[in-house]
C-alpha positions in Angstrom: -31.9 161.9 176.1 -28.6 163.7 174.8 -25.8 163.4 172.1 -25.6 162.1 168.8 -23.5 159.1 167.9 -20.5 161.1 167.0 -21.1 163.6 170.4 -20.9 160.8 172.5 -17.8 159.8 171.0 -16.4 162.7 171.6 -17.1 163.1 175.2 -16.4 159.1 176.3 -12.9 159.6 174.5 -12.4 162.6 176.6 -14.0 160.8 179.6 -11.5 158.2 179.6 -8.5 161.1 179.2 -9.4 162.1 182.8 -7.2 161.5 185.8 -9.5 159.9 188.1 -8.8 159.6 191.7 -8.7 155.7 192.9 -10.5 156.9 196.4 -13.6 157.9 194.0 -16.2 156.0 192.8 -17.1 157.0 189.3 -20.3 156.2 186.7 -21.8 156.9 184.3 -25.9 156.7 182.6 -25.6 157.1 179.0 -28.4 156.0 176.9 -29.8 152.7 176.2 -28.4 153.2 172.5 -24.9 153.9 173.8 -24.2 151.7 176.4 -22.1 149.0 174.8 -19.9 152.0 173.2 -19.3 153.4 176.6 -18.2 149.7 178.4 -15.9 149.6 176.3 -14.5 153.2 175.9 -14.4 153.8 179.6 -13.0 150.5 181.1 -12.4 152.3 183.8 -15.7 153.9 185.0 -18.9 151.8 186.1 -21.9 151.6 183.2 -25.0 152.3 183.9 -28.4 152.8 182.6 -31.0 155.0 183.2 -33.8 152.7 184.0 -35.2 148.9 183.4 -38.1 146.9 182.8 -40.3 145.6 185.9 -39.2 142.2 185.0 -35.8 141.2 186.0 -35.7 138.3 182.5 -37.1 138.3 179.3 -40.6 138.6 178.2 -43.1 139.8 175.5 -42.8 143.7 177.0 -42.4 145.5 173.5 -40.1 148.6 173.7 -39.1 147.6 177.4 -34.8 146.4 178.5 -34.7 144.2 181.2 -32.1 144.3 184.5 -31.1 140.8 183.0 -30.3 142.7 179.2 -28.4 145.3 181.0 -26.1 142.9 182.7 -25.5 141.0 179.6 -24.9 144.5 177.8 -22.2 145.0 181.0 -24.1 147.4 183.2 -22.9 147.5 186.7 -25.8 149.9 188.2 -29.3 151.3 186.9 -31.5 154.6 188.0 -34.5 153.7 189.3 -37.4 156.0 190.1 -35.9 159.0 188.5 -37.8 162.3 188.7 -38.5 162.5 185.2 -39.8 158.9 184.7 -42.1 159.1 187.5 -43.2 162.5 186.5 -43.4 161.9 182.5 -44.3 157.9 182.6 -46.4 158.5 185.8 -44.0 155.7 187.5 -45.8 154.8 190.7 -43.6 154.0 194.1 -44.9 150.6 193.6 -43.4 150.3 189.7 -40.2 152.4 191.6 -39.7 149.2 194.0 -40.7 146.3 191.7 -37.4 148.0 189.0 -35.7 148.3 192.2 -36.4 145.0 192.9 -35.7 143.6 189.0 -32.1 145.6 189.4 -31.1 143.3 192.1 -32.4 139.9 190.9 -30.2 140.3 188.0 -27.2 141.4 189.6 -27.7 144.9 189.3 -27.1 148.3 191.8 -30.4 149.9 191.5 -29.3 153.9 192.1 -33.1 154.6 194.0 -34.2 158.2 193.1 -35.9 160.1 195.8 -37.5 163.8 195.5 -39.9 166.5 196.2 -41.4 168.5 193.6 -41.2 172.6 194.6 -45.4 172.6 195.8 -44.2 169.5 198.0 -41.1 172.0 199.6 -43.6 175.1 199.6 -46.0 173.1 201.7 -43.6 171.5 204.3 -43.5 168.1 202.8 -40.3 167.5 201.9 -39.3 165.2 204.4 -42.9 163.3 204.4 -42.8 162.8 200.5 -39.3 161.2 200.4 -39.6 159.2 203.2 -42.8 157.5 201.9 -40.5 156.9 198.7 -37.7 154.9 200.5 -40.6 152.9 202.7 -42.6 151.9 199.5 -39.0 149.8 198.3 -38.1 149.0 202.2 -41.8 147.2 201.7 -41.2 144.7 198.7 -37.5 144.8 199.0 -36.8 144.8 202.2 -34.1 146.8 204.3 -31.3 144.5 203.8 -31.5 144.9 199.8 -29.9 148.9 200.6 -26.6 147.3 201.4 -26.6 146.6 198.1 -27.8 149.3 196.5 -27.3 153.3 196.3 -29.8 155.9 197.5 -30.2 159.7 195.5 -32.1 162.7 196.4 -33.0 164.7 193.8 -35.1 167.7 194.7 -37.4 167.8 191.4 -37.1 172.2 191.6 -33.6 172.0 191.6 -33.2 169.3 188.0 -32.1 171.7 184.8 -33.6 174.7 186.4 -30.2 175.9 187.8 -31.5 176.2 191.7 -29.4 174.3 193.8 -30.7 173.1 197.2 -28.3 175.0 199.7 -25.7 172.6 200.9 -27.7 172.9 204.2 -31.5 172.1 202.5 -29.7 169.6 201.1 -28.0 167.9 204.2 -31.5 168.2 206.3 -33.0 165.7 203.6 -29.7 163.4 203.5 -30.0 163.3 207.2 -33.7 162.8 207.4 -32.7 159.8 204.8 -30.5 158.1 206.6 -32.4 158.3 209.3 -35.1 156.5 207.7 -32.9 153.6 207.0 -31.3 153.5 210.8 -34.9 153.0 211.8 -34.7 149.3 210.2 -31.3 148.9 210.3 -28.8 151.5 212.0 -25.6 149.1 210.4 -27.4 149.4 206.7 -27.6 152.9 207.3 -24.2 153.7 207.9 -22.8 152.0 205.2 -25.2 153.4 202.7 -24.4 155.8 199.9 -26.6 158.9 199.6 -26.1 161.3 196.5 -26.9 164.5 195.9 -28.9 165.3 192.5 -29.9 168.8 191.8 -27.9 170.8 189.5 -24.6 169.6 191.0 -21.4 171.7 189.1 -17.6 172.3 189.4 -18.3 175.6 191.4 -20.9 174.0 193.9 -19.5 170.6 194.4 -16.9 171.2 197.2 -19.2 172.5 199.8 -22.1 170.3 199.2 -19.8 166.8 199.6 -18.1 168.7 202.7 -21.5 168.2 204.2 -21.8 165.2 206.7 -24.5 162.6 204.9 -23.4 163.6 201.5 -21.3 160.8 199.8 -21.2 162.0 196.3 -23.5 163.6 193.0 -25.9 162.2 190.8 -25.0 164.5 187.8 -27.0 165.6 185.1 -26.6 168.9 182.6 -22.5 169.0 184.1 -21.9 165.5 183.1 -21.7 166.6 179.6 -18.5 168.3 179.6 -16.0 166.4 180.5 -13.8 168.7 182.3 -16.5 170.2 183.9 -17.3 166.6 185.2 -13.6 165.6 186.4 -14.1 169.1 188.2 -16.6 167.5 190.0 -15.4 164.0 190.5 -12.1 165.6 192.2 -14.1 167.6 194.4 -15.7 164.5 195.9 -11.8 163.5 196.1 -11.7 166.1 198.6 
């Protein structure tokens, strides 16, 4: 919930200045008010959203976007299950999967956010917690919907606190991930896209994406500057 009509402006025009390398995948998750403004000011870059309605179409859901409004609006992707909605809306793993599920039906990539709050680390149920996260979608989904789809852990200490998971905590959880997938499929899991979102920056970036299961950022505070976020977007280049 950042940036005022003329801020966000000023940071897609600079967005679309940057030199982007064609071997990266780039996006981005403005809000619902700018989204329009930014498919067109960044041809180049995938549109997102940062989440959608339970229901794929239309409905009398007062204050609610559906997957099927997003589309039409030209998303390409949408969060779903970030940290912050199921901490502040009290999102459940079953409202996670059924968005999850809406993304899809309307031709969406649902971005599935995974994480563990700090009490969750401290008590040694890091792995536990996100892999009941991923199997509550693999359950009304179903595995094959992740090859179309992107997976993100975000560890809920490490979002616009400043701590970083080391690029080794980190890797443990994107291993433990994938390995959750290969259990139904070891071809879905492969192919699938894990990010890393926990205060990813310019000075961090290299060494967490040299790590093995790490396929790119989900980038929050950093995503605000644009150099600061072709910083990053070349380092996954690398």
């Amino acid at each position: 919930m950042n940036g005022s009509m003329q801020e966000v402006a000023a940071l897609l025009k600079n967005l679309s200045a940057l030199e982007l390398s064609h071997a990266v995948d780039v996006a981005v998750f403005p809000g619902m008010l700018y989204l329009e403004r930014a498919v067109s000011a960044v041809p180049a870059i995938a549109v997102g959203a940062q989440d959608c309605a339970v229901s794929a179409g239309f409905g009398a859901m007062t204050g609610e976007t559906s997957a099927t409004q997003l589309k039409d609006a030209g998303c390409r992707m949408v969060l779903v299950g970030h940290s912050e909605r199921r901490e502040l809306q009290g999102e459940s793993d079953e409202v996670v999967a059924s968005k999850f599920v809406a993304a899809q039906t309307a031709g969406l990539i649902p971005v599935l956010c995974v994480g563990e709050t700090l009490q969750q680390r401290e008590q040694g149920r890091a792995i536990e917690t996100v892999t009941e996260q991923v199997e509550a979608v693999v359950r009304v989904a179903g595995i094959d919907a992740f090859a179309n789809a992107v997976l993100a852990y975000e560890p809920v200490w490490a979002i616009g606190t400043g701590l970083t998971a080391s690029p080794e905590q980190a890797q443990q959880v994107h291993e433990a991930l994938r390995g959750v997938i290969a259990c139904h499929s070891a071809v879905v899991a492969q192919e699938l896209r894990i990010l890393y979102g926990g205060s990813v920056k310019a000075e961090n970036a290299d060494e967490l994406f040299a790590q093995k299961d790490i396929d790119g950022g989900l980038v929050g505070g950093a995503s605000l500057d644009a150099d600061e976020f072709g910083a990053i977007c070349r380092a996954a280049g690398n």
